[in-house]
Biopython code that builds the backbone (N, CA, C, O; Angstrom):
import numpy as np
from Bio.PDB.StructureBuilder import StructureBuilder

atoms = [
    (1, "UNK", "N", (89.058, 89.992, 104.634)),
    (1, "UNK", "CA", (88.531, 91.166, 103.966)),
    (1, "UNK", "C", (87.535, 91.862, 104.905)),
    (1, "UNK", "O", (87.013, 91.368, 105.905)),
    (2, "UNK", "N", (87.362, 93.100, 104.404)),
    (2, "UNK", "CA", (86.518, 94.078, 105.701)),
    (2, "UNK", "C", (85.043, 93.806, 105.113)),
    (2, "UNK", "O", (84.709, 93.537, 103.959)),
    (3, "UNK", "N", (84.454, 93.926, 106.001)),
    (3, "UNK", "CA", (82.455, 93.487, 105.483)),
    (3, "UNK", "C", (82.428, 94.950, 104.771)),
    (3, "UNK", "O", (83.143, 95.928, 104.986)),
    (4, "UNK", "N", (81.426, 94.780, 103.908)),
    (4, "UNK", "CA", (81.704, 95.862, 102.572)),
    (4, "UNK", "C", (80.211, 96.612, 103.748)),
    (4, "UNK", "O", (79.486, 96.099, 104.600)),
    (5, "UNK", "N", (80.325, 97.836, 103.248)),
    (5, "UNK", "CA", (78.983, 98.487, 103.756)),
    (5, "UNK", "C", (78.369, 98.711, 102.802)),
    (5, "UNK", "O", (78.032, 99.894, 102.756)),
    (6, "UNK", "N", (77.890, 97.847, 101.589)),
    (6, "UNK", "CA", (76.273, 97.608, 101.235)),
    (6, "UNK", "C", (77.026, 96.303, 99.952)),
    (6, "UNK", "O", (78.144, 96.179, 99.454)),
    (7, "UNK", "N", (75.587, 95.452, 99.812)),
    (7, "UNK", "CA", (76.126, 94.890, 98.963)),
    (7, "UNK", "C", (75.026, 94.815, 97.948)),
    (7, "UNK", "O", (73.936, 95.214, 98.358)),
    (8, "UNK", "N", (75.071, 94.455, 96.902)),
    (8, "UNK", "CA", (73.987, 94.159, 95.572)),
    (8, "UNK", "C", (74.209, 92.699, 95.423)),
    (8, "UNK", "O", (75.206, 92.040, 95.127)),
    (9, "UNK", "N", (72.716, 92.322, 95.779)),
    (9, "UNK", "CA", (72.292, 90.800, 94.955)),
    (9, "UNK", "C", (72.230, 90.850, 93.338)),
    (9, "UNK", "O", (71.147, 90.623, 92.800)),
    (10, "UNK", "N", (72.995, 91.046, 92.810)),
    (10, "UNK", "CA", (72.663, 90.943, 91.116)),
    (10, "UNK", "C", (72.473, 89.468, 90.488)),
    (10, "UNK", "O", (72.463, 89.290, 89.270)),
    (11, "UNK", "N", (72.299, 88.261, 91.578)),
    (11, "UNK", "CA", (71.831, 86.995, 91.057)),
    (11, "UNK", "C", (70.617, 87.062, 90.394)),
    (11, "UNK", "O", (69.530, 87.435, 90.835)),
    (12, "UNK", "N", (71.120, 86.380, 88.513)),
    (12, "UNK", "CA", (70.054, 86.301, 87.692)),
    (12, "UNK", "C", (69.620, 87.495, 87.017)),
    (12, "UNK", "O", (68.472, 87.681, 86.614)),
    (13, "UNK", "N", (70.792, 88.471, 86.886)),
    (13, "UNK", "CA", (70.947, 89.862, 86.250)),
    (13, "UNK", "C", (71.876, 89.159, 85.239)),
    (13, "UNK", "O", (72.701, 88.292, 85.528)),
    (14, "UNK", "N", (71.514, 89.870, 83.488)),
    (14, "UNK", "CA", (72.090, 89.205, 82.493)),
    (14, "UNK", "C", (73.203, 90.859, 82.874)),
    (14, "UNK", "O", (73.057, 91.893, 83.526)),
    (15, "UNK", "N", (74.553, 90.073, 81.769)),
    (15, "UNK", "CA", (75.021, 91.419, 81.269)),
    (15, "UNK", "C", (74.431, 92.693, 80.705)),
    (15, "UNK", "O", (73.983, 92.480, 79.578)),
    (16, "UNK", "N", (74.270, 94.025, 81.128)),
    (16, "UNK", "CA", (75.638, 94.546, 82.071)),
    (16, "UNK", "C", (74.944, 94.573, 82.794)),
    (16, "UNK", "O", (75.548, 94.674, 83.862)),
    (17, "UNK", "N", (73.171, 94.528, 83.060)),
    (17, "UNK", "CA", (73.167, 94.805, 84.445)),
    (17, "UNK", "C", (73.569, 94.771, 86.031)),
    (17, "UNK", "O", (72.941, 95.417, 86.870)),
    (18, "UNK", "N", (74.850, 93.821, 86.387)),
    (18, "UNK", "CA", (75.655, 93.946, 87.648)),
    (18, "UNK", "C", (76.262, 95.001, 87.562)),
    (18, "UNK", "O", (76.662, 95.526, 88.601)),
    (19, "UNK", "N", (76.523, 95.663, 86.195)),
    (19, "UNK", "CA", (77.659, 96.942, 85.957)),
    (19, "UNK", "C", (76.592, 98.232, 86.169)),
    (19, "UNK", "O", (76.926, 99.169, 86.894)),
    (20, "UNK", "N", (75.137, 98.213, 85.408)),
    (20, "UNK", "CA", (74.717, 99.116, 86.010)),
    (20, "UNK", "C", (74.157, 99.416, 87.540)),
    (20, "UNK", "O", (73.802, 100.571, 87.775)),
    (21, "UNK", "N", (74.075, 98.535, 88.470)),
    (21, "UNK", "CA", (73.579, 98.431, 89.364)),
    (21, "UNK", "C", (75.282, 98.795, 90.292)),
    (21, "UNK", "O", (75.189, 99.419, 91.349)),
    (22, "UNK", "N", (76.340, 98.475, 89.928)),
    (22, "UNK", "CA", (77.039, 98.860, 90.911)),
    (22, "UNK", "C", (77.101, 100.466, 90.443)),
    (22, "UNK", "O", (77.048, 101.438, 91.196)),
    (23, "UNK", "N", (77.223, 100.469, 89.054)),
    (23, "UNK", "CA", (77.445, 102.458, 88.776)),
    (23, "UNK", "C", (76.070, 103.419, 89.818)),
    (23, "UNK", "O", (76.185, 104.519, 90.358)),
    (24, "UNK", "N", (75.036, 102.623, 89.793)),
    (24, "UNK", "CA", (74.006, 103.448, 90.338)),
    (24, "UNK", "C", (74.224, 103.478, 92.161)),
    (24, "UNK", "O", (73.827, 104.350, 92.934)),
    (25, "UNK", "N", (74.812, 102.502, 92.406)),
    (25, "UNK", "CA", (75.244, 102.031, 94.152)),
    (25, "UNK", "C", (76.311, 102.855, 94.714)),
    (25, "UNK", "O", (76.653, 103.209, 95.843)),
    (26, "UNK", "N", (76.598, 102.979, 93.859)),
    (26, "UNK", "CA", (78.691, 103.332, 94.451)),
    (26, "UNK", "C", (78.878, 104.325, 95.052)),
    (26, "UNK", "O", (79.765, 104.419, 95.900)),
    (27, "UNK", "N", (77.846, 105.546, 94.644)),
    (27, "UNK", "CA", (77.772, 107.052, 94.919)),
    (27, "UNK", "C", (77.119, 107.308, 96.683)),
    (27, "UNK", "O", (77.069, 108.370, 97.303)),
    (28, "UNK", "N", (76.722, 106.052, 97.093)),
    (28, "UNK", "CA", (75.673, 106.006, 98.220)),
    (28, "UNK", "C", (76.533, 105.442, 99.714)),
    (28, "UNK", "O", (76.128, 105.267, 100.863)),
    (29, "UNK", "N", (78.278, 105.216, 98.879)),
    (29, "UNK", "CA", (79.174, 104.387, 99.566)),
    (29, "UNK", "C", (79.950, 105.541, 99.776)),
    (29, "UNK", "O", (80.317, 106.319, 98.895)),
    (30, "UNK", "N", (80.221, 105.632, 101.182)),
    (30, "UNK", "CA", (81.021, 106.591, 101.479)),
    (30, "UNK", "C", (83.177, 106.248, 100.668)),
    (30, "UNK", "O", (83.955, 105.422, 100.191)),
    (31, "UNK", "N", (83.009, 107.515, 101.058)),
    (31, "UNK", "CA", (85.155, 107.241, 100.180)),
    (31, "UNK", "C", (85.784, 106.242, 101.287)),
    (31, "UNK", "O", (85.794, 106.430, 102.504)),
    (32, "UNK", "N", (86.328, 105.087, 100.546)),
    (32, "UNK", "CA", (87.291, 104.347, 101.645)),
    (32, "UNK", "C", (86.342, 103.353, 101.877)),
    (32, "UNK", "O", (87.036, 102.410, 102.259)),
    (33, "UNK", "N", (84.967, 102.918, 101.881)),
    (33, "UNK", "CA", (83.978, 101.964, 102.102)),
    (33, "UNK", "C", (84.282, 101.201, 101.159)),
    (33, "UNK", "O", (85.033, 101.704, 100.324)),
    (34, "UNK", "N", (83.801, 99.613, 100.903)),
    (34, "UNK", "CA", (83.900, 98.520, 100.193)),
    (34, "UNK", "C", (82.498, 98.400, 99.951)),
    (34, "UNK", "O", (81.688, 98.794, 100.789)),
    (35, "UNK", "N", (82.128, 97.852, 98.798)),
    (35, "UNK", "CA", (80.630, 97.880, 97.870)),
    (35, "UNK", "C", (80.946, 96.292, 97.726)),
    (35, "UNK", "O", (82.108, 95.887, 97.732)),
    (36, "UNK", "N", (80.251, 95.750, 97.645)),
    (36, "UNK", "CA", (80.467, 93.995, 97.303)),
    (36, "UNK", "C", (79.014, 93.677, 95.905)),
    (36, "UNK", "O", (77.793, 93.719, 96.057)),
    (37, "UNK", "N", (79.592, 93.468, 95.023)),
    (37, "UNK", "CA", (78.288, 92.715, 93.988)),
    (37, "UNK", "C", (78.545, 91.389, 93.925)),
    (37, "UNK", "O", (79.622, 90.879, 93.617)),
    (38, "UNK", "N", (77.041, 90.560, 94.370)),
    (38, "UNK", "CA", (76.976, 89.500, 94.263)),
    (38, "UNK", "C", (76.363, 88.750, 92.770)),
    (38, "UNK", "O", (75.153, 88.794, 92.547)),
    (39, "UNK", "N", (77.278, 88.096, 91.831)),
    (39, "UNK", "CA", (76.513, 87.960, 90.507)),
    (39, "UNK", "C", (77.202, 86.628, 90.065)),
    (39, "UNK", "O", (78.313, 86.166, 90.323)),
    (40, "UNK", "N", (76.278, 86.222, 89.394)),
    (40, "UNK", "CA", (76.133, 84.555, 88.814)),
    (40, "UNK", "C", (76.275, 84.721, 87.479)),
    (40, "UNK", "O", (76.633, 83.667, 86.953)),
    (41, "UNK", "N", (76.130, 85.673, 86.669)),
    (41, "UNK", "CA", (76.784, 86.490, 85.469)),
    (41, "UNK", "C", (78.243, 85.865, 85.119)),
    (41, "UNK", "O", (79.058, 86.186, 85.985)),
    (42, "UNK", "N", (78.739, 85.145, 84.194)),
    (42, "UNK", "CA", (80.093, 84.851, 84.064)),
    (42, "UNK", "C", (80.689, 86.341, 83.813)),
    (42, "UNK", "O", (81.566, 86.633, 84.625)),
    (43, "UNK", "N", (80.369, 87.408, 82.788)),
    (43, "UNK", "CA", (80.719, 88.348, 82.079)),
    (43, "UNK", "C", (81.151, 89.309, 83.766)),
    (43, "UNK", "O", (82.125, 90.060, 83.809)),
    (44, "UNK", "N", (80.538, 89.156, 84.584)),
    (44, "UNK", "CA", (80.788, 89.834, 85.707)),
    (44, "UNK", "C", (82.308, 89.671, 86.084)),
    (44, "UNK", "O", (82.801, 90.673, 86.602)),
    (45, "UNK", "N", (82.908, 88.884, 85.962)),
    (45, "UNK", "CA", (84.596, 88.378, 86.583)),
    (45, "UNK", "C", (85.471, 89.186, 86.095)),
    (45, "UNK", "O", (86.293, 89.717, 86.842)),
    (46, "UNK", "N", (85.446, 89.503, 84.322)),
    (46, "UNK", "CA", (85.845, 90.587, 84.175)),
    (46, "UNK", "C", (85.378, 92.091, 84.061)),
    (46, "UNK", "O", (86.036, 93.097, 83.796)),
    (47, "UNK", "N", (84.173, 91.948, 84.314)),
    (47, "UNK", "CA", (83.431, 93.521, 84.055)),
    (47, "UNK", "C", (83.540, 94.719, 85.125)),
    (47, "UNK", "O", (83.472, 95.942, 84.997)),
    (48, "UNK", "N", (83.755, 93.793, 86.339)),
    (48, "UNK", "CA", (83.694, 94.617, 87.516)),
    (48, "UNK", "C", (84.994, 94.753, 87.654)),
    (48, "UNK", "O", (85.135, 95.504, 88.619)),
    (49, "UNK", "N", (86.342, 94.366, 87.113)),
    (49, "UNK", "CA", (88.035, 94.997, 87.362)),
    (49, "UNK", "C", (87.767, 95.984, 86.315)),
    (49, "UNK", "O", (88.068, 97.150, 86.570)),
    (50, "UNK", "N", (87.245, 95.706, 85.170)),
    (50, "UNK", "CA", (87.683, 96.819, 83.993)),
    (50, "UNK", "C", (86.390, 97.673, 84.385)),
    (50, "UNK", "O", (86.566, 98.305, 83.343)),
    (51, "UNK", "N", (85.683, 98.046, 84.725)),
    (51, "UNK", "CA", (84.718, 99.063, 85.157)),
    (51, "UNK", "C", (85.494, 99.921, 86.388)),
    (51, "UNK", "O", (85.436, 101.131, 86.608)),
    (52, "UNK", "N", (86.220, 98.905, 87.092)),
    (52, "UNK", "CA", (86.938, 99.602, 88.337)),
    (52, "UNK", "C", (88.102, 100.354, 87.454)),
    (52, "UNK", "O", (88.174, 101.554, 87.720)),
    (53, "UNK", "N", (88.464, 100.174, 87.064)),
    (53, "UNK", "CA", (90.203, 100.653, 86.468)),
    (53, "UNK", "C", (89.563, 102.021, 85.116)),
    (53, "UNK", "O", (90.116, 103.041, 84.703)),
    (54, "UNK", "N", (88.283, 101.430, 84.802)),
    (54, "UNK", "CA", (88.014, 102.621, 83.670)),
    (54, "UNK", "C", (87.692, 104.068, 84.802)),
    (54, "UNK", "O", (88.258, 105.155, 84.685)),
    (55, "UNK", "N", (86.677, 103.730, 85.846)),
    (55, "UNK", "CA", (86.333, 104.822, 86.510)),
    (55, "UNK", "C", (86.985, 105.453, 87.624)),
    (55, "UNK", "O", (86.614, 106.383, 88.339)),
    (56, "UNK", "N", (88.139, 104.688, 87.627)),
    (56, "UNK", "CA", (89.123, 105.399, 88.985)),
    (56, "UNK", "C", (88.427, 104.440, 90.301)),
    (56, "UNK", "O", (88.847, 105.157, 91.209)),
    (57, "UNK", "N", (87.913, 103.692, 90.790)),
    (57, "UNK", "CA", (87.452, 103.002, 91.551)),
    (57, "UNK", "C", (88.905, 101.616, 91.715)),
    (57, "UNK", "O", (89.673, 101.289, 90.810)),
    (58, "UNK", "N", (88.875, 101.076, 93.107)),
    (58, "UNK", "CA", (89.675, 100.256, 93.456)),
    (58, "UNK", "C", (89.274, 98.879, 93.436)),
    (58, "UNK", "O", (88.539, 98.598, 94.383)),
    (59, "UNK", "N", (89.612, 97.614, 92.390)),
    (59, "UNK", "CA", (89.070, 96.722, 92.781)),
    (59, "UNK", "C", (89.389, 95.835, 93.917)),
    (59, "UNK", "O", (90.538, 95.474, 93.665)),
    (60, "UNK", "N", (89.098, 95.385, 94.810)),
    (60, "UNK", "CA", (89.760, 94.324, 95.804)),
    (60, "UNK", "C", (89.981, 93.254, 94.919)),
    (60, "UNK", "O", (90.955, 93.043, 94.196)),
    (61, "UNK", "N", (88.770, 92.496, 95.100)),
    (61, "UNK", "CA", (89.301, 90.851, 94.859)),
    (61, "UNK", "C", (87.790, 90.552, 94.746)),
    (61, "UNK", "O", (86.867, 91.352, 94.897)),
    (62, "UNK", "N", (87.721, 89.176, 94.435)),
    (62, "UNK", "CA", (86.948, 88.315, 94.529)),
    (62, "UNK", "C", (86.722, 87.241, 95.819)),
    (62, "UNK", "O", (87.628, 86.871, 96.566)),
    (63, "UNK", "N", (85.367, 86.844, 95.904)),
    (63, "UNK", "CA", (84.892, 85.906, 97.337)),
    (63, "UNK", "C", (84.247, 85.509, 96.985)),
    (63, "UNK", "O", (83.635, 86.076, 96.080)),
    (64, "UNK", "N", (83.783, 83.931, 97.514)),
    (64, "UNK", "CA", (82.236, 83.552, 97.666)),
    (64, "UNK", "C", (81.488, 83.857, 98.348)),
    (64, "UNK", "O", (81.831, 84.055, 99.514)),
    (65, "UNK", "N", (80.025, 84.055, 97.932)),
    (65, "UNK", "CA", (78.800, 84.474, 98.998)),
    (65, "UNK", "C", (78.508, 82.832, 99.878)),
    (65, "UNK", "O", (78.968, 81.697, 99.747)),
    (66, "UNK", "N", (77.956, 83.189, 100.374)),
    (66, "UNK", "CA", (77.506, 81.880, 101.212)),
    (66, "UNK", "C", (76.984, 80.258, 100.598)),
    (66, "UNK", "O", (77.083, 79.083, 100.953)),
    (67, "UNK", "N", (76.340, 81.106, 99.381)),
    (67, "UNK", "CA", (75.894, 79.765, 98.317)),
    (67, "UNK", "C", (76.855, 79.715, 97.419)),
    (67, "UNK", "O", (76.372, 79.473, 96.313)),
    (68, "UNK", "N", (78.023, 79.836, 97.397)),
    (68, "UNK", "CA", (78.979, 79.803, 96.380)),
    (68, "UNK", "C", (79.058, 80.729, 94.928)),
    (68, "UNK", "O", (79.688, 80.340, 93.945)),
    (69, "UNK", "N", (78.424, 81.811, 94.971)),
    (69, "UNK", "CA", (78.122, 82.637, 93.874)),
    (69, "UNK", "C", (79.160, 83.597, 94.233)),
    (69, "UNK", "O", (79.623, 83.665, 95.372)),
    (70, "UNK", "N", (79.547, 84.378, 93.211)),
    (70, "UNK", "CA", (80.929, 84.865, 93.364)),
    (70, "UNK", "C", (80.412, 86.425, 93.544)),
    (70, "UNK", "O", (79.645, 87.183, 92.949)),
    (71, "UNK", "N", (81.192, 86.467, 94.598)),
    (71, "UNK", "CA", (81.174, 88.067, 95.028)),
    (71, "UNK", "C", (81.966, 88.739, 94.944)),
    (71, "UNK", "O", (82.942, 88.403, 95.614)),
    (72, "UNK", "N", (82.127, 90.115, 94.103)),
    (72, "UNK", "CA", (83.017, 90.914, 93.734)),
    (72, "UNK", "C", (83.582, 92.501, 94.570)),
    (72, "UNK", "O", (82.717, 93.376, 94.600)),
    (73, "UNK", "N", (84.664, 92.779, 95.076)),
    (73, "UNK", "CA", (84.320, 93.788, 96.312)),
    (73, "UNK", "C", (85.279, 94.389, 95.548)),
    (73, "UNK", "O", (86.211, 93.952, 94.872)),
    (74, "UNK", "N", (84.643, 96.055, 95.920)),
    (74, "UNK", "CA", (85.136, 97.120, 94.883)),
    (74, "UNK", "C", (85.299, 98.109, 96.547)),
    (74, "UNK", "O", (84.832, 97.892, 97.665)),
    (75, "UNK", "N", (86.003, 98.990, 96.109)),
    (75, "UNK", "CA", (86.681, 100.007, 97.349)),
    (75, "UNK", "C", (86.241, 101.351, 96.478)),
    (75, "UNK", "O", (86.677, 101.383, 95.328)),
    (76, "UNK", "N", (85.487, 102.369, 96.880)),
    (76, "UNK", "CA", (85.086, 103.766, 96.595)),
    (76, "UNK", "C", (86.395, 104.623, 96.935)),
    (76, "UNK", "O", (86.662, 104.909, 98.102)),
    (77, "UNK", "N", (87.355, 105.096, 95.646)),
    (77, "UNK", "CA", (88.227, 105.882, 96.119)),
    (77, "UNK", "C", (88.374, 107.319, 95.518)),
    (77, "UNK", "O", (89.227, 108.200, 95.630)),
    (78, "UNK", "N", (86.945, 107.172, 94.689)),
    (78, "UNK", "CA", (85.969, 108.852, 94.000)),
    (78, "UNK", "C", (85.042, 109.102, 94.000)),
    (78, "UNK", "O", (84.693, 110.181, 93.520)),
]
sb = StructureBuilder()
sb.init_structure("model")
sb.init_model(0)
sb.init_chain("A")
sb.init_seg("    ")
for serial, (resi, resn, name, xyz) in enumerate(atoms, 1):
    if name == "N":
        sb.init_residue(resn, " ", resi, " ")
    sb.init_atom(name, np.array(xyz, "f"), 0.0, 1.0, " ", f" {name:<3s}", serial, name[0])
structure = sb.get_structure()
């Protein structure tokens, strides 16, 4: 996967805040750039595909961060 150009620590953010923190991020990511949220949030696994698919945004996939916390990488394609 391509290194995202910015990412959000949302470790220890309850629901939705990983969702508001990527809506407030995303705009700062150029078109075609990858955004990565890092969140320990279970509700995050599905929040960040159906946030991608509601707003026209591309989801990649899922990764681990370095400590094993799951990182979610989203592609800016509006």
């Amino acid at each position: 996967m391509t290194t995202p150009a910015a990412e959000l620590d949302c470790r220890g953010l309850p629901c939705p805040r990983p969702i508001i923190e990527l809506a407030k991020a995303l705009p700062a990511v150029a078109l075609g750039e990858l955004l990565s949220v890092v969140s320990d949030d279970p509700a995050a696994r599905h929040d960040v595909p159906a946030w991608c698919r509601m707003r026209g945004q591309e989801y990649v996939g899922e990764e681990a961060a370095d400590d094993g916390v799951p990182r979610y990488v989203v592609r800016r394609v509006s």
